[in-house]
C-alpha positions as CSV (number, residue, x, y, z in Angstrom):
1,X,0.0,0.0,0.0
2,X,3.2,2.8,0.5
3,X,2.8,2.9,-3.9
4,X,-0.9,4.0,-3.1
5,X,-0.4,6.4,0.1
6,X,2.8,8.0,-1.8
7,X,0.8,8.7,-4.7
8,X,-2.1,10.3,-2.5
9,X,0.1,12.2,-0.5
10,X,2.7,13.7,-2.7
11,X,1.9,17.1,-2.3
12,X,2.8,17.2,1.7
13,X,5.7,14.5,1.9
14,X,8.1,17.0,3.7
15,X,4.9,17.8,6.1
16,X,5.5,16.1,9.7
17,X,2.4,15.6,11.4
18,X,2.6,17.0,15.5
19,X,3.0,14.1,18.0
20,X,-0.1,12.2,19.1
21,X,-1.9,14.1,15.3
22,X,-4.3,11.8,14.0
23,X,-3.9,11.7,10.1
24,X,-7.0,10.9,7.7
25,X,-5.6,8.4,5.2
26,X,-8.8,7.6,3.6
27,X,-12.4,8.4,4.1
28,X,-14.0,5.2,3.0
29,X,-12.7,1.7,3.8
30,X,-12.0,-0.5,0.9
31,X,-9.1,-2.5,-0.5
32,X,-8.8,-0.3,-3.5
33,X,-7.8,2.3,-1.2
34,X,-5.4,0.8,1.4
35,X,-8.2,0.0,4.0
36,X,-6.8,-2.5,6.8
37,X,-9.6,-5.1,7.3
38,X,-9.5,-6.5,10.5
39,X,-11.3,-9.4,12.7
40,X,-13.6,-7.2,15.6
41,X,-15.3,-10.2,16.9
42,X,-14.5,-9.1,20.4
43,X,-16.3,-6.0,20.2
44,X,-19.8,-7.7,19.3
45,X,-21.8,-7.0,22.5
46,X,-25.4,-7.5,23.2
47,X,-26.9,-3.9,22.5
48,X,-24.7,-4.3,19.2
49,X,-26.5,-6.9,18.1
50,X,-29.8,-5.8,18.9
51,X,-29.4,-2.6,17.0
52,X,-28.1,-4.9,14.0
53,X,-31.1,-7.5,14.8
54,X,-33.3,-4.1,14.8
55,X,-32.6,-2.4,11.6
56,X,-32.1,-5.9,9.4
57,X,-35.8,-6.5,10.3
58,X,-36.9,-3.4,9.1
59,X,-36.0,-5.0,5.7
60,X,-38.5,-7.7,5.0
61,X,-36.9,-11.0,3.3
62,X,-33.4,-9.8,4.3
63,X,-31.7,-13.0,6.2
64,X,-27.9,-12.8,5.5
65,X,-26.0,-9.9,4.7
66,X,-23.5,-7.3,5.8
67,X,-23.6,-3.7,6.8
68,X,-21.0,-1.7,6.1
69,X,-21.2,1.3,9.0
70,X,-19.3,4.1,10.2
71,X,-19.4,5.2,14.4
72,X,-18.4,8.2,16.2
73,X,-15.9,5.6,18.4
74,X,-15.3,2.1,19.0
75,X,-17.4,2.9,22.2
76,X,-20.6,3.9,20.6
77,X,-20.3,0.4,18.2
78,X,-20.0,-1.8,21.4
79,X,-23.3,0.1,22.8
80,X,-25.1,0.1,19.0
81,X,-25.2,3.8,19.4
82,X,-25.0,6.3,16.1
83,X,-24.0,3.5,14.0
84,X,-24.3,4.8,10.2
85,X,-25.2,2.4,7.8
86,X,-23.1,3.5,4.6
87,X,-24.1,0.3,2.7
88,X,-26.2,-3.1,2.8
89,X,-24.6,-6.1,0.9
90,X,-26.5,-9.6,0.9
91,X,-25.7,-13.0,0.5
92,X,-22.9,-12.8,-2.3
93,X,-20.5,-10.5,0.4
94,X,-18.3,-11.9,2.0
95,X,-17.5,-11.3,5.5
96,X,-14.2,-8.6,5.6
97,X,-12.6,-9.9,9.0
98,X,-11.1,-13.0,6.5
99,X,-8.8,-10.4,5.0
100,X,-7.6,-9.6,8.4
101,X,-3.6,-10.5,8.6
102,X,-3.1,-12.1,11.5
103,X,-6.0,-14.6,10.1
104,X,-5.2,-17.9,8.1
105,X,-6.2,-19.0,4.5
106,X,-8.1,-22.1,5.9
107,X,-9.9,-20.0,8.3
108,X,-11.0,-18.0,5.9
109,X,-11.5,-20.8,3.5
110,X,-13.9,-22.0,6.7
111,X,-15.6,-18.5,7.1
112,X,-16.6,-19.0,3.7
113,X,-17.6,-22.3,3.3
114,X,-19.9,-21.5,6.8
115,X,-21.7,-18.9,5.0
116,X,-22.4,-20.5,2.0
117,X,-23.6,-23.2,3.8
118,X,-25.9,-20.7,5.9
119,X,-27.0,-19.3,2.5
120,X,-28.0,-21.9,0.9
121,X,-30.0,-23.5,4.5
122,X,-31.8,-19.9,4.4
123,X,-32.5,-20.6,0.7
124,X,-33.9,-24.3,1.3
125,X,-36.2,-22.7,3.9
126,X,-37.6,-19.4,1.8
127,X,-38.4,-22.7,-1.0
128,X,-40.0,-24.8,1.5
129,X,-42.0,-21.2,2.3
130,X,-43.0,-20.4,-1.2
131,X,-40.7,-18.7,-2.7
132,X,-39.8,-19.4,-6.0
133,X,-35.7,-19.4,-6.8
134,X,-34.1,-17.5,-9.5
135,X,-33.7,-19.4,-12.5
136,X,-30.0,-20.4,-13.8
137,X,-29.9,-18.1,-16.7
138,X,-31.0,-15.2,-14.5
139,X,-28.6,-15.6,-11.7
140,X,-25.6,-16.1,-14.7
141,X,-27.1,-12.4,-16.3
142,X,-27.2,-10.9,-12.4
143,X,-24.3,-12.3,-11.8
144,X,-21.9,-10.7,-15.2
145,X,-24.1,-7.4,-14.2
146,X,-22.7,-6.8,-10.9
147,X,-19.7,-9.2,-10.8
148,X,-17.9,-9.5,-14.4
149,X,-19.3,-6.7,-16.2
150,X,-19.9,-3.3,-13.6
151,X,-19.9,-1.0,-16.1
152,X,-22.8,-1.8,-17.9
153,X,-24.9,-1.7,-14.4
154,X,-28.0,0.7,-14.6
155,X,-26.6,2.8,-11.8
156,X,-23.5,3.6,-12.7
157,X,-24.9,5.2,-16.2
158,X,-27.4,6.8,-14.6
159,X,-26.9,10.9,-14.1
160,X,-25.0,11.8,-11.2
161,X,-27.6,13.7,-9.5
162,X,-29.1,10.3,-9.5
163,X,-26.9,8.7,-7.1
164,X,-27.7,9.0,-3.4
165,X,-25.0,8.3,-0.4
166,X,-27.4,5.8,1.9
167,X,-26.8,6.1,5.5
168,X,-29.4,5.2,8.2
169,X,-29.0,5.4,11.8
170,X,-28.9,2.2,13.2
171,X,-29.4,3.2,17.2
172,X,-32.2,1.4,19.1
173,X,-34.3,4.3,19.7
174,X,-34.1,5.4,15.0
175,X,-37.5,5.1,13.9
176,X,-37.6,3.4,10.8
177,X,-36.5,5.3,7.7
C-alpha cells in the first residue's frame, strides 16, 4: 500500500504531522484504497446486536448480509449507538474480518464455506416457504451485471444527480426510515 499512500500524499511528503496528530488516510474503507480489514469479533456485544437484529428487520426478506457502518468511536459500536449504515450487501458479500492479517487462508476458506452453507439453508427454507428461486440463466445475467461486467450496471450510467449516499441510523431508539 506505500505505492498507493505515496501517490495520494505527494503534495505534503516534507509535512510532519505533531505528536499524538491523527492523520485521515482515507475516508472510506475499501481494498482499493489501502483499508486495513480486520477481525472485531470481540467487540460484538449485546446492544450491538440488537441494534443490527433491529434495523435488518426493518428489511423484510433480508436473512444474511453485511452492513458496512461508520461510528463516532469504537465505544458507541460496542453500545449500538450512532451506528451509520453507509451500505447493505446480501448474501454474495463476504465477510471482511477474513482479510484480516493475523487470520489464516483455511480460516477463511472456513468462514466461507460456513456462509455459503448458511445461505444456501436460508434458501432451502424461503423454497419450502413459497418462494420461487431464480432461475440459472438469470442468476448467470445478475451475476456478469454486478460481478464480471460493472460498467454496464443501470446505476452507474445513470446521471450523477441520481446517485444518493445511503446512511441510516442504526441506534435502538431510530425510527424506521
Amino acid at each position: 500500500m506505500a505505492p498507493t499512500f505515496l501517490k495520494r500524499h505527494t503534495a505534503r511528503l516534507d509535512w510532519v504531522p505533531e505528536m499524538g496528530e491523527k492523520v485521515t488516510l482515507v475516508n472510506v474503507g475499501t481494498h482499493a484504497r489501502g483499508a486495513l480489514f480486520l477481525n472485531g469479533e470481540e467487540l460484538i456485544t449485546p446492544t450491538l446486536q440488537a441494534a443490527v437484529d433491529a434495523f435488518a428487520g426493518r428489511m423484510p426478506g433480508f436473512y444474511f448480509g453485511r452492513f458496512d457502518v461508520r461510528v463516532p468511536s469504537v465505544d458507541h459500536l460496542c453500545r449500538g449507538d450512532d451506528l451509520k449504515i453507509l451500505e447493505v450487501n446480501g448474501v454474495s458479500s463476504e465477510a471482511t474480518h477474513i482479510y484480516d492479517p493475523s487470520g489464516t487462508h483455511r480460516e477463511a476458506i472456513r468462514t466461507l464455506s460456513e456462509q455459503w452453507r448458511l445461505a444456501f439453508e436460508i434458501g432451502r427454507a424461503n423454497m419450502e416457504l413459497g418462494a420461487n428461486p431464480t432461475s440459472l440463466r438469470r442468476l448467470l445475467r445478475l451475476i456478469m451485471t454486478w460481478k464480471v461486467w460493472p460498467s454496464f450496471r443501470p446505476d452507474t450510467r445513470a446521471p450523477a444527480e441520481w446517485s444518493m449516499r445511503v446512511e441510516h441510523n442504526l441506534s435502538p431508539n431510530a425510527k424506521a426510515e
